[in-house]
Each structure stands twice: as C-alpha cells, then as structure tokens.
N, C-alpha and C positions, 0 to 999 in steps of 0.2 A: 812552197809552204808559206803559211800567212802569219808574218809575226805577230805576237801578241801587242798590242795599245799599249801606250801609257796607264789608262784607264781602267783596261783588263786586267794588269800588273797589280793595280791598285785594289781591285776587284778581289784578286784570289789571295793578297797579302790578306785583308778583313775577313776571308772567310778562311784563313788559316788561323788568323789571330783567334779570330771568335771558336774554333773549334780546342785552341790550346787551351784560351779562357774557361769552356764548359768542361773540360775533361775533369772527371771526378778524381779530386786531390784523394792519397789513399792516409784514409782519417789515424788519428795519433790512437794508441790506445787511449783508454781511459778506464777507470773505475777500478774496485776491489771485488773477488769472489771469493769467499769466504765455505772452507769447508767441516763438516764435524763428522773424522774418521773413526770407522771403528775400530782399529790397532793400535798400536804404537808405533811411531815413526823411529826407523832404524836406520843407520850409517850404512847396514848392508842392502838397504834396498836402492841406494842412490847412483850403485855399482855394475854395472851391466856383468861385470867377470863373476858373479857370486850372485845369477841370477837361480836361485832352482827352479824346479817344476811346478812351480804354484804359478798363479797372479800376479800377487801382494805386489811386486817390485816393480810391474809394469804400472800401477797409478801414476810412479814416479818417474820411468823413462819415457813413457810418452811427452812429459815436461822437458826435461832435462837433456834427453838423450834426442839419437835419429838413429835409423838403422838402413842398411843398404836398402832390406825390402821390408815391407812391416803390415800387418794388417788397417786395414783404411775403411771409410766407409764406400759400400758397394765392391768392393777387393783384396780379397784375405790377402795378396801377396802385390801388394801395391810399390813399384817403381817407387824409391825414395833420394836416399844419399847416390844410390844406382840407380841412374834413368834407363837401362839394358843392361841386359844379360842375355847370351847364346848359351847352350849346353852342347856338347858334342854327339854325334851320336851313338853310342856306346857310353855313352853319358857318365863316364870319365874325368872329363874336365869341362869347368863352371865358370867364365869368363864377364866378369862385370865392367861394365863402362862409368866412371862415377860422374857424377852433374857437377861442372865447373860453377868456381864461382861460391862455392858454399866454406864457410868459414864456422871454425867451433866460436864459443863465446869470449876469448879473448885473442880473439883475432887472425889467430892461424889457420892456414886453409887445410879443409877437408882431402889428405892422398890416402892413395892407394898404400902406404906406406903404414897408415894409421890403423887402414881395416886389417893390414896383416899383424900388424901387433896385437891389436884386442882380443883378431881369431886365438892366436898362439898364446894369450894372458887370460882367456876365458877357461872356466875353473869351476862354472856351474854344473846342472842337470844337463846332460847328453856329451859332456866333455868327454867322456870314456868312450861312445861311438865317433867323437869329428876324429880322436885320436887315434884310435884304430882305422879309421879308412882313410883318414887325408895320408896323399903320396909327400906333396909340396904345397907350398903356397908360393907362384911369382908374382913378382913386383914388376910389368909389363913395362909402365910410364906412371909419371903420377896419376893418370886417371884410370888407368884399367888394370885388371888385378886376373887371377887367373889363380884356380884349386884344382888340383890334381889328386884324385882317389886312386887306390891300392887295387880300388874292382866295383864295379856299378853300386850306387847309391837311389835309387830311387827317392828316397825320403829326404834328401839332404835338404831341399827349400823347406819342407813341415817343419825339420828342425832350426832351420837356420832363419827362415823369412817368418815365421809366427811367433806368436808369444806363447811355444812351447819351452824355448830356453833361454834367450836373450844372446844369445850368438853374436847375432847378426848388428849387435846395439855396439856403435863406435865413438871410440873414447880417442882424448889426443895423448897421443904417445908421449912427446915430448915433454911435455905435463907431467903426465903421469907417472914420467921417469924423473921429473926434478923431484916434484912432490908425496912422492910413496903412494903405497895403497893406503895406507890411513891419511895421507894429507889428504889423496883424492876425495874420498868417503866426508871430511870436514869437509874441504869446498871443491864439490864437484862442478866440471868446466864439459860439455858436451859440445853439441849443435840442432839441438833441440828448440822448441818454441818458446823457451824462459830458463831464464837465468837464475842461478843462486844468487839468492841474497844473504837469508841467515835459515841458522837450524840452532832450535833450543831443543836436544836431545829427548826423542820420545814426547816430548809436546809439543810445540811447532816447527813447520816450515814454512816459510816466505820467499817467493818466485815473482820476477818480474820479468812481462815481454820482451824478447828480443825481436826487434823491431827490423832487424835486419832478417830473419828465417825467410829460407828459399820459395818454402810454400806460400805462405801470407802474412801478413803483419797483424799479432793476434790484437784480438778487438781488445780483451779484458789487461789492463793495464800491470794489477796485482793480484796474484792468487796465492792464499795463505789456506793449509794448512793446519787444522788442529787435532792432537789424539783427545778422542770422549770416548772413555772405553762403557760410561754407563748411558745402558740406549733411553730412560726417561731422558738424561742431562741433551743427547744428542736431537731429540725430540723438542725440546723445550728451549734451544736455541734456535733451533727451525721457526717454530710461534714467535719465539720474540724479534727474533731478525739478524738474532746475533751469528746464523749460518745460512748461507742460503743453499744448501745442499746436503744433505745428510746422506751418510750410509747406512745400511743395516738399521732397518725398524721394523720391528716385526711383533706378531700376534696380537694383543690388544692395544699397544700403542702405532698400528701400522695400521686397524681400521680405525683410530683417532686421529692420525694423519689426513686417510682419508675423506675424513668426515669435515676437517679443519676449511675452514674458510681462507684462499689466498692460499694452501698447502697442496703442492700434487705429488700425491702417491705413483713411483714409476718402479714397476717392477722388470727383472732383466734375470736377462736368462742366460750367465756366462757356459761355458763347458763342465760347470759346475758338480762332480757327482761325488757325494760322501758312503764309506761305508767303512767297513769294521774290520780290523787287522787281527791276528788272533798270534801272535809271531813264535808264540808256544807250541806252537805245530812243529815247526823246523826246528827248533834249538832246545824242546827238554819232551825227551822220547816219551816220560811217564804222564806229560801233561792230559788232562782232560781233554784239551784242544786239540789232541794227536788223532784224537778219534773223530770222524767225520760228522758222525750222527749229534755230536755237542756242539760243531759249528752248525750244523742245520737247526736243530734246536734253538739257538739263539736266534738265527734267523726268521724260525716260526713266531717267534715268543714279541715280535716288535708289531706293530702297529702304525705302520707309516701313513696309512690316511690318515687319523686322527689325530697323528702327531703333524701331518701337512696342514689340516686343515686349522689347527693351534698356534701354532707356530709363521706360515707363509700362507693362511686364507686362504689355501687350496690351490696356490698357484703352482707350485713345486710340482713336478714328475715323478712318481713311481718309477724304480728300473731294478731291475734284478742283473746288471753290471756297473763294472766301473769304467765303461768308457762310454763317452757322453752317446746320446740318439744320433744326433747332427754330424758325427763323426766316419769320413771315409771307413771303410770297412769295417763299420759296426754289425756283428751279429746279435740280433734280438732274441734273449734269453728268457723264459715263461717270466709271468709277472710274478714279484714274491707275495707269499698270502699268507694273513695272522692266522695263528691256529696255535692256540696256547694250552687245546690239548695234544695236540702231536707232539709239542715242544715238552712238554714233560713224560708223555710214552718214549720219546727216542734219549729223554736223558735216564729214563730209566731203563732201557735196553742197554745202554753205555755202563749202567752200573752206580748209576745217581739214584737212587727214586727217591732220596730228598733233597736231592740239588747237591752244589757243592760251593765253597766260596771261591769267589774266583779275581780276587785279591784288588788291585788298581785297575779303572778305567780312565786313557789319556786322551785328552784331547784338548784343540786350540781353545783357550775362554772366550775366544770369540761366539762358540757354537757350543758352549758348557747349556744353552737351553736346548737343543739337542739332544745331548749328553745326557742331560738330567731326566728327560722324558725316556731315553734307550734302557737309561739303569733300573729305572722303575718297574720297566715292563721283564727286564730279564731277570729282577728280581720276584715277581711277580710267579714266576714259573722252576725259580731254586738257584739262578746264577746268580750267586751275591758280588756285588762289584761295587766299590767307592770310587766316586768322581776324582778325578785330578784333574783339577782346568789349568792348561798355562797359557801363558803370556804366549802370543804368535812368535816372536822373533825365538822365547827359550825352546818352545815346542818345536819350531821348525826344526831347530839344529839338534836337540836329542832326537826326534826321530831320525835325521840324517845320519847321526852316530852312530843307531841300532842303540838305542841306549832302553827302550820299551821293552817291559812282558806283560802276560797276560792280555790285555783286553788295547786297543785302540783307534779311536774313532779318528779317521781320515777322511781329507779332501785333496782335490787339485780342480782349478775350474783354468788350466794352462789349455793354451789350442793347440793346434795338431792334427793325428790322428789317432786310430787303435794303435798304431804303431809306436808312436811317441806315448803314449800312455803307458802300455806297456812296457818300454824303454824303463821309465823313471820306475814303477810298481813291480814289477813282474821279474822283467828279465837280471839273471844273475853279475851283480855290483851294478846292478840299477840303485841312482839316489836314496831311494825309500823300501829297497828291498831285503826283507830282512832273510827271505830264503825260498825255494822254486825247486821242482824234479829236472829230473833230466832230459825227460820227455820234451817237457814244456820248453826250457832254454833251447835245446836242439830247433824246436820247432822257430823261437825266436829269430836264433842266428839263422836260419832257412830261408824267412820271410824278409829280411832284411837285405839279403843278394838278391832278390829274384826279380826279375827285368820286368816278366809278365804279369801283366796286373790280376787277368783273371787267375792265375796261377796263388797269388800273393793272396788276394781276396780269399782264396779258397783256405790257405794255410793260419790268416788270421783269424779266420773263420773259426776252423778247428779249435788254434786256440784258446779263443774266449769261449767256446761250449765246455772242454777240457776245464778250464777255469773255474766255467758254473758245476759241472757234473762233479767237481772232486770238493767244493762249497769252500773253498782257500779264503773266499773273503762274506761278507753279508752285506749287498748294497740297502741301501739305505734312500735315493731320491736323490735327482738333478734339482738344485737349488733354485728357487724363484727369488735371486738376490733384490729387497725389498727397500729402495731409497724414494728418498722424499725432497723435493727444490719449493722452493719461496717464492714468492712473487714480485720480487725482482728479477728472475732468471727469464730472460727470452728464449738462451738456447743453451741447457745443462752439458747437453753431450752426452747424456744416458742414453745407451741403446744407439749412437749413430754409427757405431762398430759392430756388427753384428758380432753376439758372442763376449764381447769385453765387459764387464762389470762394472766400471770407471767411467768417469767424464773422460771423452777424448774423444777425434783430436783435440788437444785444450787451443790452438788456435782458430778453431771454430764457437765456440763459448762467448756468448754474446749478455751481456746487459738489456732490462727494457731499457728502451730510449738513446740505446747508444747506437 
C-alpha cells in the first residue's frame, strides 16, 4: 500500500478545511410574525389534557407542544416525539420507540415516563374510549413505551396520532406535578418549536423559537399572538402591517382582501362541518323537535348556497352530514335542498301551520354571521328563534355541560375519522352528545371492535344513513376557512397540513428575506 506524501496530507487537510468552511452555518432565527386571531386566547387551550373535539387548541400545540405522532405535511400520522412504532397482531398492543435527545423547554429530557403521565392526566374528548379499552400502560426504558387494550382497537392512532383529541400531545410530568394544572395553563413548558414567554389573558400571546427543537431550528424568531374578535379591525391590521396573518375574513371584506394590493386571500379547508343541534328531541318529549318532520322543516327552510356564496364566495361545500367528504368511512348522504314551501307543508302536517316560536338559538360568536343568516331563513317559514352568540371558550364548555335547548348551531373541523366524529357527537356520554337511540349506540360500540375493515365501513355506513333518515341533525356546509397573510410572509403555513386551519408547522414559517 502506497503512503500518502507530505503533500497529499497537506492536499486533503485544504479540502477538508474548505469543505467545514462552505458548510451552511444553520442561520439564528430572526424577526417577528405577528397574528390577528379570531377568538379569544384561553388558559385551556395551552393544555394538551383539556383538549376537546374542536381545533381551536391545536393553533396553540403545534407551538408549544410535540406529540408522539402528529399530522405533518404529506403525513396525517407523521413519526415525531416517536420515531417508531410496531402494533401486534391482534393489535392489542401499541409499542413506541421515542427519538433520543429531545428535551422539553427547560431542559429535561423527553421519557417514556412523561408520555405515560399525560396518557393517564388526559381529560379531554375521547378520554371515555382510551379509558374503556386501555388494559395498561408500560414503562419499557426511558425510550420505549408499550399500551395494552382490553380487546382490538382499530382507531386508536385516529384518536391518538391526529388532531382529533390531543392525546397524544406530551407534557413534562415533573413540571406539571410542581406546578398544578393551573400554574401549567399560566406558563406552559412543552417540547415544541417555541417557547412561552408571556400571556395577557384573552389578548395576547408571545412565543419564542426554541432553537434547540429536534426537527429544525425555526426561521421566525418571535411569534405573537393577538385576540381581534371584530373581523373589519382584523382586516385592517392586515392593510396597515400591523398583522401579517389574519384569520377568518369573510364575505365582503374577504373579496376586499382579495382585491387589496400586497394582501393574499388563502382559503382552507380544515375537517370543518357545521350543522344544527335540535337536543329537544331527547330531553322534553312535548317538544316540537320530537317530531321528525320539524327537524326536516328546518332543514328545508335554509338556503346554504346563498348563504355560501355571502358569506365564504362560494368556496364552502354543501353536505347533508356531519362528517367531513375527506374522511375514512364517509357515507354520502343526498345533497340538502331549499324548499321553503315544503318547509311550511311539513310544519303544518306537524301541527304548526303558523309556525311556532322556538325560543334560543346558540352558537360560537365566532360564526354568529352564520347564525344570523340561519335565523332569518327559519323565520322566514314560522320558526322564530333569537340569536345567542357566545364567546368560543363560554360556548365550548356549556355545550360540554348539555347546558343548551332548543336550537344549536355546531362545528368541529378536529381530524379523524366517521368514527371519531361520531365518538365526540353521536355516540352515548360522547363530549357534545346530548342524547342517541339505542339502535344507533349498539351500532356504535359494534364498529368500534371490529377488526375488518370492510365489515366496519359497512356498519359506519349504516350509521350515518340511520342518522340522515331519522334527520337527528341539519348539516349546514364544510367551511371554506377564509385567511389573509401580508406581504412580508414568504411562507404562512396555510394549508402545508393538509386539513389544518392554522399556520403550521410554525417551524416552517418563514419571513421575506430571511
């Protein structure tokens, strides 16, 4: 063998120097993005254990938090805190391998230890299924972690790896055991792509890079934060520059977006489907709502292209259910269609033929323009109903109560599938269920054992037709959630999740020029 020279030595030192020298340094963050939400920021969405069946809470764990598996762009169930997982087969037990190396924000490392605490302190939407089928949860080593069920779970990654309930979102025990569930909520500590810094209750929050996150070291230095619950104010920070991201703009200030110079109109299409609760069916026998042909009625009486095309410029979907198109074992139910003389022959077959009043109509003020266009039209044909818009965080948690009658306009744009949907709406001491036959729960817990898929698909099938044929709900449209970014933003993060409503990942979020 021929030793290398002195010269050759000298040779391959320069071109190792020179290739340490080119290697791209990975740049510091820099800058602020600035956002004008349209809710009010709450203590409970910072909380992975008190996640429900909405969204809303995810804008703020994708920051904050990390989840074993999480939806990502190009990958609903994307390797995160857990770079593996096997499942057995009888799929029984659920064995994750966690990615060394990762640390929450002040400093302690990411075990296996932590995800079993958050599992067993999670408290949100689907808590009443992990709790009925998990057997055990073991603690292998600090990186590998192992779930043992009671009897086949099919669904348990929908529930646990999506943002159908925040399960799967890890918090630090040890933390969380000095500092309560309400110190947590003040200053939450995750392993997410930014850090808390401050929270001025219901008007802002401020997050800064952590520069250490396993995935990448986010571009945007500071991301703040702001509740603008009135959508001209949120519009008109946009134009001046005082936000570079807005949420929810819609009807004529969404084609003034549009139109705006330096402003781009991005619309998105979470899981998003609204429609009409009637919960006086189940719980006061004399109600009008007990009668079938009154929830049809209402149904006839709306006008959802006109209110799509006023409201979301026609981007919104028609559907006559409540679980989204995109969704596994969605059964397509006829399209709903105005007819606001049918809508008064069936409430006078019911024993109306002058209408009747039909007291409070509820819903998030988020979507009180919604609301307001609904009421119009069902008064329009003799169902007199008053608006009641509330506040998201009051609304969320009376409908969790069952604390509604009469009339309520509902959403969930959470991911999933039919089955998780159903979970939260439908099936009995589901989060937002206020009441369901027998039939139908039977059919629930059916579909929820069943190993085979065609088997399942056939019974969720049923169903959501069962659902549509008995008219339990009034869908209403899969939302064309309608945001607007400035011309500062290189890359918002609208839409690079398929499905997600929100900027994220927010360590993808880029500044021009940065």
């Amino acid at each position: 063998m021929n030793r290398p020279t002195r010269s050759h030595s000298l040779l391959l030192a320069a071109a190792l120097l020179t290739l340490v020298c080119v290697s791209p340094a990975v740049a510091a963050p820099e800058g602020q993005l600035t956002w004008a939400v349209h809710v009010s920021l709450a203590p409970a969405w910072f909380d992975p254990a008190e996640t429900t069946g909405i969204i809303t809470p995810f804008m703020f764990l994708y920051a904050l938090h990390d989840a074993l598996v999480k939806s990502m762009p190009g990958n609903p169930l994307a390797p995160s805190l857990a770079e593996s997982w096997t499942v057995s087969p009888d799929s029984l037990v659920y064995e994750f391998v966690l990615r060394r190396g990762v640390r929450f924000h002040n400093g302690e490392p990411v075990t296996a230890e932590d995800v079993k605490f958050s599992m067993e302190r999670y408290r949100g939407a689907g808590s009443g299924p992990f709790k009925a089928r998990m057997a055990a949860i073991d603690v292998l080593d600090p990186h590998r972690i192992r779930f043992r069920f009671k009897q086949p779970w099919p669904d348990f990654l929908a529930f646990y790896g999506t943002p159908a309930t925040g399960a799967g979102w890890i918090v630090p025990k040890k933390y969380v055991e000095k500092v309560g569930d309400d110190g947590f909520k003040r200053a939450p500590i995750g392993a997410g792509p930014y850090k808390f810094v401050s929270f001025n209750p219901g008007v802002e929050l401020v997050l800064e890079a952590n520069e250490q996150y396993w995935r990448k070291t986010p571009a945007v230095k500071r991301l703040v934060f702001k509740a603008v619950p009135e959508e001209v104010t949120r519009l008109a920070m946009l134009k001046r520059g005082e936000a570079d991201i807005a949420y929810s703009i819609r009807g004529a200030l969404a084609e003034e977006l549009r139109r705006t110079p330096g402003l781009t109109l991005q619309p998105n299409y979470p899981p998003g489907t609204f429609w009409l609760v009637f919960p006086d069916q189940w719980t006061v026998p004399r109600s009008p709502w007990a009668d079938k042909r009154v929830r049809l009625a209402a149904s006839y009486a709306i006008d959802r292209v006109a209110i799509n095309e006023a409201e979301t410029l026609g981007f919104s979907k028609i559907t006559g259910s409540i679980i989204p198109q995109s969704f596994e074992f969605f059964w397509a139910p006829p399209a709903p269609v105005f007819d606001p003389g049918k809508a008064r022959r069936l409430l006078a077959e019911a024993g109306f033929p002058s209408g009747f009043d039909a007291g409070d109509y509820y819903c998030d003020g988020s979507y009180a323009n919604l609301g307001e266009a609904v009421v119009n039209y069902l008064k329009a044909v003799g169902i007199r109903t008053q608006l009641r818009a509330l506040e998201r965080v009051a609304f969320i948690a009376q409908n969790r109560d069952k604390k509604f009658k009469n009339v309520i306009q509902t959403a969930s744009g959470a991911a999933g599938n039919a089955a998780t949907r159903l979970d939260a709406f439908v099936a009995a001491g589901g989060t937002f269920t206020y009441g369901t036959y027998p039939d139908i729960e039977g059919l629930v817990q059916e579909q929820a054992g069943e190993p085979d898929v065609k088997k399942r698909e056939a019974i969720l099938h049923r169903l959501q037709q069962m659902i549509h044929e008995r008219a339990m709900f009034a869908p209403i449209w899969e939302l064309a959630f309608l945001n607007g970014h400035g011309p500062r933003v290189a890359e918002s993060g609208l839409t690079l999740i398929t499905g997600h409503p929100y900027s994220s990942p927010y360590e993808d979020l880029k500044l021009k020029g940065k």
